[in-house]
C-alpha positions in Angstrom: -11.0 5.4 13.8 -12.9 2.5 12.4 -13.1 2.5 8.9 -16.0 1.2 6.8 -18.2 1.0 9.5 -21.1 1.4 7.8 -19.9 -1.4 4.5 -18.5 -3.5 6.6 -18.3 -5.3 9.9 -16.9 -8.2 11.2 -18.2 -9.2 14.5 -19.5 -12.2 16.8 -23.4 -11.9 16.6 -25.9 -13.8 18.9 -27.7 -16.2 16.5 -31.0 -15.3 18.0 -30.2 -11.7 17.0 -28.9 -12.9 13.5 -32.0 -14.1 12.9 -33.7 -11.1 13.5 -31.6 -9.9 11.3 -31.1 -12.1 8.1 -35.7 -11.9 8.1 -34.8 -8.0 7.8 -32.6 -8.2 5.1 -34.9 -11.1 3.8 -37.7 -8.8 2.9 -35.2 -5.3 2.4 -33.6 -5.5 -0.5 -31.2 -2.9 0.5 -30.2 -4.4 3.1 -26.7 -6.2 4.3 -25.7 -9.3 3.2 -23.9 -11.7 5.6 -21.1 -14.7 5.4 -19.7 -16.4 7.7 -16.5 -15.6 9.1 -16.0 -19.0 10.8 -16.6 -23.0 10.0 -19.6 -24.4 11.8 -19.0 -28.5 11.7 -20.9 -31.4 11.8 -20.8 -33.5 15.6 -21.8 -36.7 14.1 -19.0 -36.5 10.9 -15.4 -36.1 11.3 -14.0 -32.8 9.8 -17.2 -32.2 7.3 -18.7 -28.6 7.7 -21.9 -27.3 7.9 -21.2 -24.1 7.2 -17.7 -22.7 5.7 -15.8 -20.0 5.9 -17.3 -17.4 3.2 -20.6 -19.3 3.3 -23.7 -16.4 2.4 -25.7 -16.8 5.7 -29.6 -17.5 5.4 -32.6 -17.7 7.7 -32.3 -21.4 6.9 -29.0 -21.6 8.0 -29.4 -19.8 11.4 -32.5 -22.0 12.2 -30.8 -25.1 11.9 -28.3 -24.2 14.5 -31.3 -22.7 17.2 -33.7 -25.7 16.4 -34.1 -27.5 19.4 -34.0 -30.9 17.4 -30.8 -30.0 15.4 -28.9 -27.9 18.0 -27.0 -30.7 19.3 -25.6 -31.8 15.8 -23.1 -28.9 15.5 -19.9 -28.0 17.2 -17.6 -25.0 16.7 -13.3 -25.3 17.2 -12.9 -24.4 21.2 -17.0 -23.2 21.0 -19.9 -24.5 22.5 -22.7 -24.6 19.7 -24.7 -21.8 21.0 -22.0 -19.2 20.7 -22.1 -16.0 18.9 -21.2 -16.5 15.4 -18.6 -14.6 14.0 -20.1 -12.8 10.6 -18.9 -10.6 7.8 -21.7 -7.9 7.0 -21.5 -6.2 3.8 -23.2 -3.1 2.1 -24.2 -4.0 -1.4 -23.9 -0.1 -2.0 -21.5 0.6 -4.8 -18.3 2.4 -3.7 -15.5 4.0 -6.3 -12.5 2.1 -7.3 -10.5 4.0 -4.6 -12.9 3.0 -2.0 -13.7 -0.7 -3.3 -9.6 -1.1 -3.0 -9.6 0.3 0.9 -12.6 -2.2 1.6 -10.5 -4.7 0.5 -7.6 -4.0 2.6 -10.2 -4.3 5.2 -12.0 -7.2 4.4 -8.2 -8.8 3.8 -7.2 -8.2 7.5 -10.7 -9.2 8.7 -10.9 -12.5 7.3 -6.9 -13.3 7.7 -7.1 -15.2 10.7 -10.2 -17.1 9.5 -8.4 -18.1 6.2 -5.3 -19.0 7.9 -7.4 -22.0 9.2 -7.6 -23.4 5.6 -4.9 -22.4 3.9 -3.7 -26.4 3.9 -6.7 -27.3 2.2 -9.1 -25.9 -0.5 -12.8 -23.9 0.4 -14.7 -26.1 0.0 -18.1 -24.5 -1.1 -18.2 -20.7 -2.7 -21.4 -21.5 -4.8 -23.4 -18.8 -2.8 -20.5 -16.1 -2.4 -21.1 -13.1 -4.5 -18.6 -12.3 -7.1 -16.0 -10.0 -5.1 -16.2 -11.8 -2.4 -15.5 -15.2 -3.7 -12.9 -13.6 -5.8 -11.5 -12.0 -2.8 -11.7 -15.8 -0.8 -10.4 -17.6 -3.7 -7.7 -15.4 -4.4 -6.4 -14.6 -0.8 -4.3 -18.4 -0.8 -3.0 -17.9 -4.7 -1.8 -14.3 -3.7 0.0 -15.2 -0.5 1.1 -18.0 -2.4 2.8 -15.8 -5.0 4.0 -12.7 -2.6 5.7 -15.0 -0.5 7.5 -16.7 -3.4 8.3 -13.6 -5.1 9.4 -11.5 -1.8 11.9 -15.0 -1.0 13.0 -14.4 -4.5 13.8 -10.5 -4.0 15.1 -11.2 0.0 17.8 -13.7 -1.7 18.7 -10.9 -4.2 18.9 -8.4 -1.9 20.6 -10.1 0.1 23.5 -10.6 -2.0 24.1 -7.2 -2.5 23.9 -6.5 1.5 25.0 -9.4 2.8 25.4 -7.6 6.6 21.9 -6.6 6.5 20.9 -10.6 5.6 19.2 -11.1 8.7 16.7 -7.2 8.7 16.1 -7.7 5.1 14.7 -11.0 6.1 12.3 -9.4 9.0 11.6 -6.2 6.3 10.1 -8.6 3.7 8.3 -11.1 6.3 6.4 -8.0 7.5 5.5 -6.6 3.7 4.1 -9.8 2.6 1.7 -10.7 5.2 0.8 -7.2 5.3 -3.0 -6.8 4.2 -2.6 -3.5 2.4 0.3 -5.1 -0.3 -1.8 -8.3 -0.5 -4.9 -6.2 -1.6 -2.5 -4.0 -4.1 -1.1 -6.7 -5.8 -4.4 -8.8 -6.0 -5.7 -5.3 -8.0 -2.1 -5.2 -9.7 -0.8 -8.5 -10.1 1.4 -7.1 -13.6 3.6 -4.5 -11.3 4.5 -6.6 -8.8 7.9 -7.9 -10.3 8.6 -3.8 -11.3 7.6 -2.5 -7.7 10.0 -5.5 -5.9 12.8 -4.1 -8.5 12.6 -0.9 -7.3 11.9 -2.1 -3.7 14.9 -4.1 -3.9 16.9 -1.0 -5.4 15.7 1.6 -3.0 15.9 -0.3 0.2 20.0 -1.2 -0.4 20.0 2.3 -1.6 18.9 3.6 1.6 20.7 1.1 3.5 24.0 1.6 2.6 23.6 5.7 2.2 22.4 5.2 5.7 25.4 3.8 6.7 27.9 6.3 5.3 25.5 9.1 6.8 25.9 7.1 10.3 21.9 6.9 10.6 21.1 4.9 13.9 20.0 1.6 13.6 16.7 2.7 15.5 16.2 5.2 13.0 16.9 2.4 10.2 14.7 -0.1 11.0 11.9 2.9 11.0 13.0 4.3 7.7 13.3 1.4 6.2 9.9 0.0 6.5 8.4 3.2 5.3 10.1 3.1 2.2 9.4 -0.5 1.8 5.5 0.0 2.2 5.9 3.0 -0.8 8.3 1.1 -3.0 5.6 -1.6 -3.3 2.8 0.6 -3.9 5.0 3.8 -5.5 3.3 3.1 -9.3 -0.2 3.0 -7.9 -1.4 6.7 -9.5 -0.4 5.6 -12.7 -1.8 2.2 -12.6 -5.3 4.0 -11.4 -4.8 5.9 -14.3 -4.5 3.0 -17.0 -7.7 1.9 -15.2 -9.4 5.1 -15.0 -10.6 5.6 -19.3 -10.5 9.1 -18.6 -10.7 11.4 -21.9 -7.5 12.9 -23.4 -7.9 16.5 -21.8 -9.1 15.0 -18.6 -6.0 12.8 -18.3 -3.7 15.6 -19.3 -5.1 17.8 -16.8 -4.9 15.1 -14.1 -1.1 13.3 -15.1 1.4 16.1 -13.8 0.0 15.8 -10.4 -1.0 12.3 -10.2 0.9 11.5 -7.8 -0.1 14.3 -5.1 -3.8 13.5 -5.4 -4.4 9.7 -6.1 -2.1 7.9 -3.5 -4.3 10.5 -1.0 -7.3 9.2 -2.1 -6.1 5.9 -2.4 -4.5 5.2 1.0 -6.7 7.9 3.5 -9.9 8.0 5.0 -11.9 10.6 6.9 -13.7 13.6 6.3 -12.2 16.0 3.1 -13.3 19.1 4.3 -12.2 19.4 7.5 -8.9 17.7 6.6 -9.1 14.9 9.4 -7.7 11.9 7.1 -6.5 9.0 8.6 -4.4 6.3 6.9 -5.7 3.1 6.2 -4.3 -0.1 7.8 -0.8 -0.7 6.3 0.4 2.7 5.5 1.8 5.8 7.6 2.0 9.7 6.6 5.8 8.9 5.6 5.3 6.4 3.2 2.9 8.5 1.4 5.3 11.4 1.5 7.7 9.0 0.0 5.2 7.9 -2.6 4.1 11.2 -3.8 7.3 12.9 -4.3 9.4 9.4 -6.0 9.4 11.5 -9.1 11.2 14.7 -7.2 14.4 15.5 -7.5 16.2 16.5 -4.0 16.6 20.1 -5.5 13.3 20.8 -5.5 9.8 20.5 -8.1 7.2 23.2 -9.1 4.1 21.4 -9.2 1.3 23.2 -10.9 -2.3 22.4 -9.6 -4.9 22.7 -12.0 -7.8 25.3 -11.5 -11.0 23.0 -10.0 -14.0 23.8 -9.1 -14.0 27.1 -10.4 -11.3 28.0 -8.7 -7.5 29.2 -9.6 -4.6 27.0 -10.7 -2.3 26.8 -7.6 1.4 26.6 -8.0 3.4 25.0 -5.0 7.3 24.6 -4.8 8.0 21.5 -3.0 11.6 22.0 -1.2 13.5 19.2 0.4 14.1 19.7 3.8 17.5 18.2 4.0 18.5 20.3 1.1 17.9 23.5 3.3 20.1 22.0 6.4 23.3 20.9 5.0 26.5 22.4 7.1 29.6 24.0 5.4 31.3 22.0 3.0 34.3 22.5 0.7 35.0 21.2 -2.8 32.2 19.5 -4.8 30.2 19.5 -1.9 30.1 23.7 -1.2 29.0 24.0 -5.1 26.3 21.4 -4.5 25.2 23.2 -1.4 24.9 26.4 -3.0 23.1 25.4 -5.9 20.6 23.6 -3.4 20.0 26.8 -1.7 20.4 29.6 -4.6 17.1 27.5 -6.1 15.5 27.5 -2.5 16.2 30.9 -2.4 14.5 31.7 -6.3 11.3 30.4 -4.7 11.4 32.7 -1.8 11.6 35.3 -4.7 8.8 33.7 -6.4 6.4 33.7 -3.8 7.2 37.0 -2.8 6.3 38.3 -6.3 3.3 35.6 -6.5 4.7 33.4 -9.4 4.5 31.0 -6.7 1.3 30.2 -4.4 3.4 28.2 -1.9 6.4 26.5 -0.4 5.9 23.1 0.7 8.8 21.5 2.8 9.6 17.3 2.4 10.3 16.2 5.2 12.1 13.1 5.1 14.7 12.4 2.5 13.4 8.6 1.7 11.9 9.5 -1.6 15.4 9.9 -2.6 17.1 6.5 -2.6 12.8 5.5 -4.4 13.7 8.3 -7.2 16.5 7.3 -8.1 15.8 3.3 -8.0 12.9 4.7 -10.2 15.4 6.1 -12.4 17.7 2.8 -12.8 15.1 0.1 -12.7 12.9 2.3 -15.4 15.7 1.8 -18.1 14.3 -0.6 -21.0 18.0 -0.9 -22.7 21.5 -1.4 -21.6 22.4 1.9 -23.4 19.1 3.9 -21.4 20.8 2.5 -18.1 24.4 3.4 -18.9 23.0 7.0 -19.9 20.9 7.1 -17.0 23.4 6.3 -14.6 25.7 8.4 -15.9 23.0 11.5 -15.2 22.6 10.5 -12.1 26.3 10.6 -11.2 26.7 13.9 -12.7 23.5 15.2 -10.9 25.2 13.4 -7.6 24.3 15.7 -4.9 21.2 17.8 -6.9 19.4 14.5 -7.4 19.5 13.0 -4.4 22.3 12.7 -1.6 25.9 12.3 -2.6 25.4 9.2 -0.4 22.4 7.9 -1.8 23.9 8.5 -5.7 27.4 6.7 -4.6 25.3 3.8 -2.8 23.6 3.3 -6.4 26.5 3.7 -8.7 28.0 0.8 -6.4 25.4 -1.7 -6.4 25.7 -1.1 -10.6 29.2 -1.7 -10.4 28.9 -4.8 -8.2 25.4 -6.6 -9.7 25.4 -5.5 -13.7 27.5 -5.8 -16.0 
């Protein structure tokens, strides 16, 4: 499914047809604006362009290159100068905030392998770029610039607590910073970016060295792994939106205990509502958002109540880990853990029979485990808040997340901090 068709569109255009166009628009007011997505350069002077990258196309503009006594003064890299130009159209119809960030995870992955030709230099001329855009031009260098740095800085921390995973954690973080949905987050976010590679540096040894005490294939791994990555960047993104949002007190108590089951949604799908056919946008999967809307769940379970909308009734869902309901017969620690997992699986059975519950809704992968409890550590303002927190955690070990996942935490504390 193509998303924004109708905001955006990247494409090679005929430049007769681009004219018809841009004397539409011309005398529309409504109607598209469009830059180019491509450098146009001058034949007679080395390297000076006639029109950049990000440039707001005009009639003017398109006439030059189909005049018949200025055709031959232009040149295009590995283009003959009557090609198709490649365009950028844009709606100038105003879109939410959750929409506006979605367009820009589009418009990011559009225009990458344009920029890329000028990363070693400056744009040169962004005069005639509307606000967003130019914001989104200028910015797109500066970000990459920063990501990269600050993803080398986490990969070498990382890396020291796991030094056998040295070379993945490597090809984990090259994928995450080039990848247009995390550029677009922290261009909206720039403040949580140091928080969310914390926690993504947490959860992801977490993860990796439960993994290996559970004997997870290295297949299975490398899948997991990125999922979780993708969420622990973006895992803070409801309550950022909600900073952002200025909604009143009772609206933003109504909305804060399930923040994160309806913002990410909204945030990171597309498609039609109604009928349920959401897609997600480029950059995130079904997995991660599971990941991301339950990194404040416990692995025994959460009663989420859903406010009444629309007139209707307030909904109340159990959410139940699925791992928590498969666990084979242990003895010791582990057979009290197991039967306090299911005894409270079993209360909401009992719940929805007598309708105190609306609905049991199964998790079905166990990665927003090692994300709640890097949540947990990295959260801690104070050496005493971290020493009580991780103390909770150990005593939860089992109820909170895996036994695995809580012993893979307590020793990257005992190795790293002090």
């Amino acid at each position: 499914m193509e998303l924004f068709a109708e905001e955006l569109d990247v494409s090679e255009v005929e430049l007769e047809v681009l004219l018809d166009s841009l004397n539409v628009v011309a005398n529309v007011s409504s109607g598209k604006t469009f830059y180019s997505a491509e450098p146009v350069y001058y034949t007679t002077t080395s390297g000076v362009e006639a029109i950049n990258i990000g440039k707001k196309l005009t009639v003017d503009d398109i006439e030059r290159l189909t005049g018949e006594k200025t055709r031959g003064n232009f040149r295009r890299d590995g283009k003959k100068w009557n090609a198709p130009l490649e365009v950028i159209s844009i709606s100038p119809e105003k879109r939410d905030t959750f929409e506006r960030f979605k367009m820009d995870v589009e418009v990011n992955k559009r225009i990458s392998r344009s920029v890329q030709k000028e990363r070693r230099g400056a744009l040169l001329s962004l005069g005639s770029l509307d606000r967003r855009m130019r914001t989104l031009f200028q910015s797109f260098n500066l970000l990459e610039t920063k990501v990269a740095r600050e993803f080398g800085e986490n990969q070498k921390r990382l890396s020291e607590i796991l030094k056998e995973y040295n070379g993945k954690i490597k090809e984990y973080l090259d994928v995450l910073k080039d990848d247009p949905l995390v550029l677009a987050y922290a261009e909206h976010n720039p403040q949580e970016l140091p928080h969310a590679l914390d926690v993504l540096n947490v959860s992801t040894a977490i993860y990796l060295m439960g993994s290996r005490n559970l004997e997870t294939s290295q297949d299975e791994i490398d899948k997991e792994v990125r999922y979780l990555s993708t969420a622990a960047i973006v895992h803070d993104c409801a309550d950022s939106f909600l900073k952002k949002s200025g909604l009143k007190r009772e609206q933003f108590k109504k909305v804060f205990g399930v923040r994160d089951f309806i913002i990410p949604g909204r945030m990171f799908t597309s498609g039609d509502e109604e009928s349920e056919e959401r897609v997600c946008i480029d950059g995130m999967t079904f997995d991660s958002l599971e990941t991301i809307q339950h990194h404040h769940t416990r692995r025994d379970g959460r009663l989420v109540i859903f406010p009444a909308v629309n007139g209707g009734d307030e909904k109340n869902v159990a959410y139940v880990s699925r791992d928590a309901l498969r666990i084979s017969a242990s003895r010791g620690r582990d057979a009290e853990v197991q039967s306090i997992l299911l005894a409270k699986a079993t209360t909401y059975q009992q719940e929805l029979v007598r309708g105190v519950v609306d609905e049991i809704s199964e998790i079905k992968r166990d990665l927003f485990q090692p994300l709640y409890l890097a949540e947990r550590w990295v959260s801690s303002k104070t050496r005493l808040e971290a020493s009580v927190t991780a103390n909770k955690l150990m005593k939860g070990r089992g109820l909170v997340a895996k036994g695995e996942y809580v012993d893979a935490l307590l020793e990257i504390i005992d190795k790293n901090y002090e």
